[in-house]
C-alpha positions in Angstrom: 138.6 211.0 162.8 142.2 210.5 164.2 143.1 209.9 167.7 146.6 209.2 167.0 148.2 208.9 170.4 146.0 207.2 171.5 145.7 204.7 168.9 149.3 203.9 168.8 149.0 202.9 172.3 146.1 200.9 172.0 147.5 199.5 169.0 150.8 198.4 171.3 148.4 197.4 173.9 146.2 195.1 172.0 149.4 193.3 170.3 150.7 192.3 173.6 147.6 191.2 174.4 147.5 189.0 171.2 151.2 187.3 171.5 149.5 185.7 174.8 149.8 182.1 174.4 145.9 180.4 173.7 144.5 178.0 175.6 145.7 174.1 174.4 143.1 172.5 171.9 141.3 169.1 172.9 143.1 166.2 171.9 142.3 165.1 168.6 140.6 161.9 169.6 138.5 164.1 172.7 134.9 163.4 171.6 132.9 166.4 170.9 131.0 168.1 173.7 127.6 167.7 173.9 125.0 169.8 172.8 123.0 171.2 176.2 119.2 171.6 175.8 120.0 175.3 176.3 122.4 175.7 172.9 120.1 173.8 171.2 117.2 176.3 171.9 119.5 179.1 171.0 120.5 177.9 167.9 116.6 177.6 167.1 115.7 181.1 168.1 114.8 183.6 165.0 117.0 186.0 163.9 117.6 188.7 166.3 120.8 192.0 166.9 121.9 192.9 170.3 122.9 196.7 170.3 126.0 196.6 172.0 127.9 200.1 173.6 130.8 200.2 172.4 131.2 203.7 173.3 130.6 207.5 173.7 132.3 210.2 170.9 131.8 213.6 172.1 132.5 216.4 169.4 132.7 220.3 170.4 132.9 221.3 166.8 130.9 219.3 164.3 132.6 221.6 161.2 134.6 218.9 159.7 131.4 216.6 159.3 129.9 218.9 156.9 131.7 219.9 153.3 128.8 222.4 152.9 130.5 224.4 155.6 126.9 224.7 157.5 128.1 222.5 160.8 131.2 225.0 161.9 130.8 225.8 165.5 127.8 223.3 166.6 128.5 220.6 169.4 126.7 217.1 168.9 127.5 213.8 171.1 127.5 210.8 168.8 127.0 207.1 170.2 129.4 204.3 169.2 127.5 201.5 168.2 128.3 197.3 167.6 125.6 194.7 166.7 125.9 191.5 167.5 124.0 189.5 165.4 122.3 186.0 166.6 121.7 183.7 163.3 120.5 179.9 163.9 123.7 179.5 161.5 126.0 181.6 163.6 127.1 185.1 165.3 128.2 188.3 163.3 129.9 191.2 165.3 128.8 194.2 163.0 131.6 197.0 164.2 134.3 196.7 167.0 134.0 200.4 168.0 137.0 202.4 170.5 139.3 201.0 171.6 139.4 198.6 174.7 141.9 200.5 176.9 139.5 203.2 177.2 137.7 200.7 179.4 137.7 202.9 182.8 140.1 205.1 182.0 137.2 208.4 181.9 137.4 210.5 179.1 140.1 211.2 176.4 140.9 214.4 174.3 142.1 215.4 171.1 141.4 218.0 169.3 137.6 218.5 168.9 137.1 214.9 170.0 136.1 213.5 173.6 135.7 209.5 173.6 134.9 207.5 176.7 133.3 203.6 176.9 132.8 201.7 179.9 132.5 198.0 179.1 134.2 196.5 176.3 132.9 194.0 173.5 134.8 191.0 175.4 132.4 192.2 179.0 129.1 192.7 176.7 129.5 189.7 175.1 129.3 187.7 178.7 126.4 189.6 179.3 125.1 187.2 176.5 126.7 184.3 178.0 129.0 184.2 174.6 133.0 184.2 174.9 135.1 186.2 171.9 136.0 182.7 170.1 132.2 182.1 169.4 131.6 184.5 167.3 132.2 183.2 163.6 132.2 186.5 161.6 132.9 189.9 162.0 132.4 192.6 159.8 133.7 196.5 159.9 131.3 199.0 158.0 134.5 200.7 157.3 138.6 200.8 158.9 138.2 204.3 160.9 139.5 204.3 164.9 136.2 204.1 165.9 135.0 201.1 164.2 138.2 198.6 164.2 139.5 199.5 168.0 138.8 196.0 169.4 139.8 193.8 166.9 142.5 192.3 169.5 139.5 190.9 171.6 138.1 188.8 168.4 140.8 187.0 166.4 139.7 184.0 166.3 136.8 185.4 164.1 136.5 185.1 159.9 137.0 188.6 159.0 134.2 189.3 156.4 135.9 192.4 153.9 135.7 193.7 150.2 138.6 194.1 148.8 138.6 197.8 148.2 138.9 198.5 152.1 141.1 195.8 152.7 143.7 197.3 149.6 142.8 200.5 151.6 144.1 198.9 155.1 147.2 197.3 153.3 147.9 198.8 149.9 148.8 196.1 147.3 151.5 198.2 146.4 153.2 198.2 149.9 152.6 201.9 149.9 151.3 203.7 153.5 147.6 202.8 154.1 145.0 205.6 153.3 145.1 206.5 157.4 148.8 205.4 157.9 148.3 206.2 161.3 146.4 203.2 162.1 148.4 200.9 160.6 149.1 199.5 163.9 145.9 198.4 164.5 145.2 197.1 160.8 148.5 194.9 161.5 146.1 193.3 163.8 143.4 192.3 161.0 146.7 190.2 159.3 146.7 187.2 161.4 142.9 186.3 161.3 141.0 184.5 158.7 140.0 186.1 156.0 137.3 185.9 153.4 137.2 188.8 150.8 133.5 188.9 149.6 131.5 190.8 146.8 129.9 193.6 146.2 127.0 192.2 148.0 127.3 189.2 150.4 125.2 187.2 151.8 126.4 186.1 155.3 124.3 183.1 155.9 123.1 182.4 152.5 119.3 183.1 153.3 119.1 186.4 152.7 118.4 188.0 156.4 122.2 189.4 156.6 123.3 191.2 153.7 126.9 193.1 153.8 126.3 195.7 150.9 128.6 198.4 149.5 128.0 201.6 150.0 131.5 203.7 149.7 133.1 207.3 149.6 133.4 207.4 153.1 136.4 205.3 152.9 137.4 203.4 149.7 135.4 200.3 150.6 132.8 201.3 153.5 129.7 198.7 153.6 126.7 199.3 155.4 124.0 196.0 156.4 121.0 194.9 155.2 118.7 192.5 158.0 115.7 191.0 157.7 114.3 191.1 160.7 111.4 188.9 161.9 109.6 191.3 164.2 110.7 194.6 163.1 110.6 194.1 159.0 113.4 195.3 156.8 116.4 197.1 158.5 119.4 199.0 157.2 122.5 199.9 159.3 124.3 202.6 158.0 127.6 202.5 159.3 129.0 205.8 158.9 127.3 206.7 155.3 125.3 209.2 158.1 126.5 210.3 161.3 123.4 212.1 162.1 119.7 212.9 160.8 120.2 216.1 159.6 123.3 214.0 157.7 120.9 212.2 156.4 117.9 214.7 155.6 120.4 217.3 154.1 122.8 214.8 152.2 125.7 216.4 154.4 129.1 214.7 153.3 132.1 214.9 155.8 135.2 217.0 154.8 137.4 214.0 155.4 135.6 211.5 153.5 137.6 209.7 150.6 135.1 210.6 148.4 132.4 212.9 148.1 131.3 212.2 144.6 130.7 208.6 145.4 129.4 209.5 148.4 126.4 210.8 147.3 126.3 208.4 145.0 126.0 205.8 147.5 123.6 208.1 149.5 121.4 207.4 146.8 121.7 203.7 146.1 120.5 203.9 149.6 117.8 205.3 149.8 116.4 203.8 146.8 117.0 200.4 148.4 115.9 201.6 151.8 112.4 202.8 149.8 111.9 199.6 147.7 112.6 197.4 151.2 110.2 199.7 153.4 113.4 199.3 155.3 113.5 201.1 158.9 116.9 202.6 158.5 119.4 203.2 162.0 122.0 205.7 162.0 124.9 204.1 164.2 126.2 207.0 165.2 122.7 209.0 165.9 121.7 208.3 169.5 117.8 208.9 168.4 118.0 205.9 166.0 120.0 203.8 169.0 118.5 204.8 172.4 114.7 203.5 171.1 115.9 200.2 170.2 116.3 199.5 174.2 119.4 197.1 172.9 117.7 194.8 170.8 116.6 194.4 167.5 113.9 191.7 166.6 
């Protein structure tokens, strides 16, 4: 899914935003703050996933989303979902969805996409009473537009990535990037710390936050493994699925990387999902999001 126009400019947009100078750091005798009552009763709190709405994609022609050739000419509106997710250890931002200019600017066209979002990841996060420079990992399921679009508002973050989708973003060989298009935006990944992790990777060494890999959809795409302490054993798809009947017909995308080892990873799945009893969410499938009323416990 390309926006490219649009794209460029928030790409342009979020750099200038980025070159603005940061605020000056303590001295390096200041003594460190103290902790309130407050922080220290969120730091104890169980692990628990705000939903965050990080946008609306509206698609008028759902034929490129199905290789099978059985999707041509059927409308579908598909949520844009980010999880931020509370560990006693630290925050994970699971997905950085549109981009920020969007931000009450209406809707935006091209080709047989609509996208529209009306608070950003910066405003949510408030809502939380958590500022951008908190948050001590983030984590893309995969380096499309609509997953990667407000990486300018979280730099001071560890980017979390495997190194098949981050050779995918910036090809070792100094070649164009698979969606040269964005490359813009993945010059904004560059300046960040980075930590290239396995396979598998456990986020907080406890094994409640599990990054797994599960591509074809791009070169490197991950989905996320939680274990939640209310709700059981949960799986985050990322874009493996973009909707049930994805899911329920093994429906691969035209534009995937590829299909082969997608399905492949559809499996691998599905065979975890059944030997967790894991409750599996679709990001993209407003049936799986809507119920979850923004939280995930």
């Amino acid at each position: 899914m390309r926006l490219t126009h649009l794209m460029i400019a928030a790409s342009v947009a979020a750099l200038l935003s980025a070159c603005t100078p940061a605020a000056e750091a303590p001295a390096p005798d200041a003594a460190p703050a103290a902790v309130t009552e407050t922080e220290a009763a969120e730091a104890e709190k169980p692990l628990h996933v705000a939903v965050l709405d990080c946008g609306t994609i509206r698609i008028s022609d759902l034929d490129i989303f199905s290789s099978a050739g059985d999707y041509a000419g059927v409308a579908d509106t598909f949520t844009d979902s980010c999880f931020l997710v509370h560990h006693p250890k630290g925050l994970l931002l699971w997905d950085i969805g549109l981009p920020g200019m969007l931000v009450g600017n209406g809707e935006n066209t091209q080709g047989v996409f609509t996208v529209s979002m009306e608070k950003s990841v910066t405003d949510q996060l408030a809502e939380y009473g958590i500022v951008p420079s908190e948050i001590d990992y983030v984590a893309v399921s995969h380096s499309h537009f609509d997953h990667i679009g407000q990486i300018d508002q979280v730099q001071g973050s560890t980017w979390l990535v495997n190194q098949k989708e981050k050779d995918a973003m910036f090809p070792p060989d100094g070649s164009a990037p698979v969606s040269a298009d964005l490359a813009p935006t993945f010059a904004m990944f560059s300046p960040m710390e980075q930590q290239v992790i396995e396979d598998e990777h456990d986020v907080f060494g406890d094994g409640s936050v599990v990054i797994f890999q599960t591509p074809g959809h791009t070169p490197g795409h991950s989905s996320l493994q939680l274990m939640m302490p209310e709700t059981g054993p949960v799986l985050l798809t990322g874009d493996l699925y973009h909707r049930a009947e994805s899911r329920e017909l093994k429906r691969v995308p035209r534009f995937n990387y590829d299909e082969p080892e997608t399905l492949a990873s559809m499996e691998a799945f599905e065979a975890r999902a059944e030997r967790l009893g894991a409750k599996v969410i679709i990001q993209h499938e407003p049936a799986d999001i809507e119920p979850l009323g923004g939280m995930i416990r």
